[in-house]
C-alpha positions as CSV (number, residue, x, y, z in Angstrom):
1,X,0.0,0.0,0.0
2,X,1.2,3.1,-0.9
3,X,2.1,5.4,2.2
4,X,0.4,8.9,2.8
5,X,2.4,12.0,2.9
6,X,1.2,15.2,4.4
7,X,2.5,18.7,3.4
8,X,2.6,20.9,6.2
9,X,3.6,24.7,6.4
10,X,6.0,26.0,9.5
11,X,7.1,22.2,10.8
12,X,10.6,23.7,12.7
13,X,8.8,24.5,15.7
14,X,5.7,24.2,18.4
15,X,2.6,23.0,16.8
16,X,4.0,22.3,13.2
17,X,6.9,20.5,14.7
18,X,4.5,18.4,16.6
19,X,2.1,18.0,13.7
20,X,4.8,16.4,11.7
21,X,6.1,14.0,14.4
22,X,2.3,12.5,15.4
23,X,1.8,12.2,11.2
24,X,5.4,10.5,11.3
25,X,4.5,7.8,14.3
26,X,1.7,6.8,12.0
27,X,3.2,6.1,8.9
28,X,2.3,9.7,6.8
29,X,5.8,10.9,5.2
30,X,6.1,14.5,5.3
31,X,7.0,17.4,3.6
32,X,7.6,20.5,5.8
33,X,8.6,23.9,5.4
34,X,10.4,26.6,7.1
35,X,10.6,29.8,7.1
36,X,14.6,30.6,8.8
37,X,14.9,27.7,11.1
38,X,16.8,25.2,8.5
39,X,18.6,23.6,11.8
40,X,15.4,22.8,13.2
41,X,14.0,21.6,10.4
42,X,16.7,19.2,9.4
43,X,16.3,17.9,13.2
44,X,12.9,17.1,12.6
45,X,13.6,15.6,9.2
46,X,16.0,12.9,11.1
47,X,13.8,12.6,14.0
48,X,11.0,11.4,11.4
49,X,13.2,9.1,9.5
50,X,14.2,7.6,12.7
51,X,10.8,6.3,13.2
52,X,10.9,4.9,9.7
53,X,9.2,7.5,7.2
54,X,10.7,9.9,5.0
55,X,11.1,13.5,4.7
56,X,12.2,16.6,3.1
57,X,12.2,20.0,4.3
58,X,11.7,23.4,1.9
59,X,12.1,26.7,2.4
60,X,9.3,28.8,2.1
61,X,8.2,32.4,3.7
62,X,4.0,32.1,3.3
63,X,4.2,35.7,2.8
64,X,6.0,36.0,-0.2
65,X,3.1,35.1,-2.8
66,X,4.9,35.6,-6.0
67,X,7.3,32.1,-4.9
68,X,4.3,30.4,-5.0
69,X,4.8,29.2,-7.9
70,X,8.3,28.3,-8.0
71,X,7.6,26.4,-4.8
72,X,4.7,24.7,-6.4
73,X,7.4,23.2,-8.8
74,X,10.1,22.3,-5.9
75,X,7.4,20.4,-4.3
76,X,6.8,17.9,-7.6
77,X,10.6,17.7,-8.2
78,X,10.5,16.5,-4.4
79,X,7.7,14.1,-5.3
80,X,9.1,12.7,-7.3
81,X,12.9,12.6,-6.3
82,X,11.7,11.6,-2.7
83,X,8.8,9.6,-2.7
84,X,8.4,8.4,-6.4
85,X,4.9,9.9,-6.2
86,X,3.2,13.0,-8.1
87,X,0.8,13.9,-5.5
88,X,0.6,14.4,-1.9
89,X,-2.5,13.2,0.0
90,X,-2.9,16.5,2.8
91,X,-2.0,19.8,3.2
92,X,-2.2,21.3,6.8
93,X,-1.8,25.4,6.7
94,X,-0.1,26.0,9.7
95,X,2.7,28.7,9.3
96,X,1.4,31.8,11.0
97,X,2.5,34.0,13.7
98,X,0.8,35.6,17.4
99,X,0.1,39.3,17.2
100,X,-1.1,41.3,20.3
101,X,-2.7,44.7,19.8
102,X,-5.5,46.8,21.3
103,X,-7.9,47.3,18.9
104,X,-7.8,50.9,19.6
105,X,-3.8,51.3,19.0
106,X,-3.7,48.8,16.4
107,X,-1.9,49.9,13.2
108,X,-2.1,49.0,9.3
109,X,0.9,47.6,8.9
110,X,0.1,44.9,11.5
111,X,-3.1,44.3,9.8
112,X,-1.4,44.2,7.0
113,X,0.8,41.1,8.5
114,X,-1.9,39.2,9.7
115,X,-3.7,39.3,6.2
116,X,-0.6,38.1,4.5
117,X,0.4,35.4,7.0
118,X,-3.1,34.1,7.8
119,X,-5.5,34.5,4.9
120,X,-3.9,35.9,1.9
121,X,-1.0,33.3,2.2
122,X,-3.1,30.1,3.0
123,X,-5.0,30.9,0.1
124,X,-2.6,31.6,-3.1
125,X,-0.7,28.5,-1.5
126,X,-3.4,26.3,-1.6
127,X,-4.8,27.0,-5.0
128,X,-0.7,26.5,-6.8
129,X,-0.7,23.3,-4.6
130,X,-4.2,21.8,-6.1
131,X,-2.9,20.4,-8.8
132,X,-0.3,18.4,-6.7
133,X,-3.2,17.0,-4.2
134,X,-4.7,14.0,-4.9
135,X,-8.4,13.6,-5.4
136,X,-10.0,12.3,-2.2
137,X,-6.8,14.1,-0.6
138,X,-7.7,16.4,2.4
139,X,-6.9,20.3,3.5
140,X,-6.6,21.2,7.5
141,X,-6.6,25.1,7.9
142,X,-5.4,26.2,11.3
143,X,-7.7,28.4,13.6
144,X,-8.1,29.5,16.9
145,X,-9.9,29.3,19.7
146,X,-10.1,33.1,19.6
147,X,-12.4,32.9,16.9
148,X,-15.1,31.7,19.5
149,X,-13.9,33.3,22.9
150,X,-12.4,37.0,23.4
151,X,-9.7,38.4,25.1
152,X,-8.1,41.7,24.9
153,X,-5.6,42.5,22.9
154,X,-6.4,39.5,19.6
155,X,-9.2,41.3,17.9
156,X,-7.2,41.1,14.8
157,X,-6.0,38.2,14.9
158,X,-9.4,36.6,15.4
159,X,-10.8,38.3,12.5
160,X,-8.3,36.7,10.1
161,X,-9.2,33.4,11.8
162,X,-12.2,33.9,11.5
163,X,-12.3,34.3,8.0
164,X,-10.2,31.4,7.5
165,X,-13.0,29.3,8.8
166,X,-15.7,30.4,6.6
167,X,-13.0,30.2,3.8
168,X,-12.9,26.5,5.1
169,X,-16.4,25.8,4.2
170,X,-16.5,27.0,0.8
171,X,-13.2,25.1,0.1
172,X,-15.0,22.3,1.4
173,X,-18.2,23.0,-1.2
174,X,-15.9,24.0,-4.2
175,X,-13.2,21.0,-4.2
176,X,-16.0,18.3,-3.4
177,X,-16.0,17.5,-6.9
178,X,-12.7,16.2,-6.7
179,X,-13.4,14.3,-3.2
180,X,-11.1,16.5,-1.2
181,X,-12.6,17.1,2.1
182,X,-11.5,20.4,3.9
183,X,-11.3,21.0,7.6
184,X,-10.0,23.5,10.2
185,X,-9.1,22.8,14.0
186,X,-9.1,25.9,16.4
187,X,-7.1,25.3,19.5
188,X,-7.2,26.8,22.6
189,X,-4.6,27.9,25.0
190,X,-1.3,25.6,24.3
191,X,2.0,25.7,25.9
192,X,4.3,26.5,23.0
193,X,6.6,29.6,22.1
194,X,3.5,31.6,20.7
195,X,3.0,34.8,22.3
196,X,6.2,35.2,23.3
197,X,6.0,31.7,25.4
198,X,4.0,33.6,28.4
199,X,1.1,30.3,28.5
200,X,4.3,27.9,28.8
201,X,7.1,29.9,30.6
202,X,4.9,31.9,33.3
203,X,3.8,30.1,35.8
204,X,1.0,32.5,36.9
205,X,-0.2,32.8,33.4
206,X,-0.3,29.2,33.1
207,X,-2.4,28.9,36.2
208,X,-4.6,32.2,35.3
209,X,-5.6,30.6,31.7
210,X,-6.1,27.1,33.1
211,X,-9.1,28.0,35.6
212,X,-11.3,28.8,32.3
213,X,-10.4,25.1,30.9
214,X,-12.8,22.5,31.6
215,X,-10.4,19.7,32.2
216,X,-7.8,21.9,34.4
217,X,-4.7,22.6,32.4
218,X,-3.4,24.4,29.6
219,X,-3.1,22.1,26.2
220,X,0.3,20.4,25.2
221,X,1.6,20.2,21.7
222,X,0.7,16.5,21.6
223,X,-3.0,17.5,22.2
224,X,-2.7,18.9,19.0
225,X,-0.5,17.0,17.4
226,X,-2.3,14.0,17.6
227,X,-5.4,15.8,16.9
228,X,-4.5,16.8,13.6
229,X,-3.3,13.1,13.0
230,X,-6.9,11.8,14.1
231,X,-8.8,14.2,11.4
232,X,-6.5,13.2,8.7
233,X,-6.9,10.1,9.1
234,X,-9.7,7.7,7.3
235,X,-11.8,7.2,10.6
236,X,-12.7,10.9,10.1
237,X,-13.0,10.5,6.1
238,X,-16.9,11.7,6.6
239,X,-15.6,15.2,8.3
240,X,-16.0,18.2,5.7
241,X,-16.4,21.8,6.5
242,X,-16.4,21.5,9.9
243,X,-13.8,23.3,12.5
244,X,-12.7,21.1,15.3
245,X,-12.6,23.0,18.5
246,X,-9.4,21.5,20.2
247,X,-8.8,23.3,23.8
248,X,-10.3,21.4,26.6
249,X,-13.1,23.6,26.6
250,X,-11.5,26.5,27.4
251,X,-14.2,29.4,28.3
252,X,-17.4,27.1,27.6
């Protein structure tokens, strides 16, 4: 049987990283990319083939549109150098970066970033990739929990997540033809680097955002790692459109 492989944006660290290695433990081969962490991502690539798959890494900056396609044809040269295939079976859109700002103060220019990184960059990927996915392949946009809860300070950021889940649903509609279902998970509070790190590295923060969590604790990577591993798979074949909210039930 021929194995899966999963192309996922920003694998060289906290949820991408842990995306890739969950996908790796069960079988998928992966193809990551990064934007300026080439050391971390040539970790992960030997921590993956340690557990028996395959990978290659590629640089790629999710902002820069206009490498899209060039990208697009480092991809099928990797296809077919790498893994003897001309398709990949998932893409997971998961580069994107934390920006806090008062609505009030908040500028152009970081509006700006978030469009790029979050909506505008998801979507010209995704359409120079299509070609490249395989029909009955699937699409996982990332979220966020922001998009159903507030707090201060991620008004803009929530908008473009927001966004990208409605985008989710017409993907969904327009590429049914072609049996590619398209998903989004939204997580909630996770102890990564994001933000600066203040949910994993500040105790008092940790304990603050873990009292509005049904189950009493902050996520881990691997609640979202394997997560993402569980949609892809075929048990969740009949999933399309849907976001999957993945925090614990943080501020129910």
């Amino acid at each position: 049987m021929t194995k899966q492989i999963a192309l996922i944006t920003g694998v060289s660290r906290g949820l991408g990283r842990n995306m890739a290695l969950h996908l790796g433990k069960r079988g998928v081969h992966i193809i990551g990319t990064y934007r300026s962490g080439v050391a971390e991502a040539d970790t992960l690539r030997q921590e993956i083939e340690a557990l028996g798959g395959t990978a290659a890494m590629l640089a790629l900056d999710v902002t820069d549109t206009a490498s899209f396609p060039t990208f697009a044809e480092k991809v099928a040269d990797t296809l077919k150098t790498n893994f003897g295939r001309e398709r990949f079976d998932f893409l997971v859109n998961n580069a994107g970066n934390g920006l806090f700002a008062n609505f009030a103060e908040a500028t152009e220019e970081q509006f700006e970033s978030l469009v790029t990184t979050h909506l505008r960059g998801p979507i010209f990927l995704t359409q120079k990739l299509l070609p490249l996915i395989e029909d009955g392949g699937r699409i996982l946009n990332v979220s966020s929990g922001f998009v159903r809860f507030t707090l201060p300070g991620y008004s803009l950021y929530a908008s473009m997540k927001a966004a990208v889940e409605v985008l989710t649903r017409f993907m969904a509609v327009e590429l049914g033809a072609r049996r590619i279902r398209v998903n989004a998970i939204a997580p909630g509070a996770i102890a990564t680097d994001f933000g600066g790190g203040a949910v994993r590295d500040n105790d008092d923060v940790n304990a603050y955002v873990a009292q509005g969590i049904a189950l009493g604790r902050v996520g881990l990577p691997d609640d979202i790692g394997a997560a993402v591993a569980a949609i892809l798979s075929d048990d969740m074949g009949w999933a399309n459109g849907t976001t999957f909210d993945v925090s614990g039930g943080q501020l129910l």
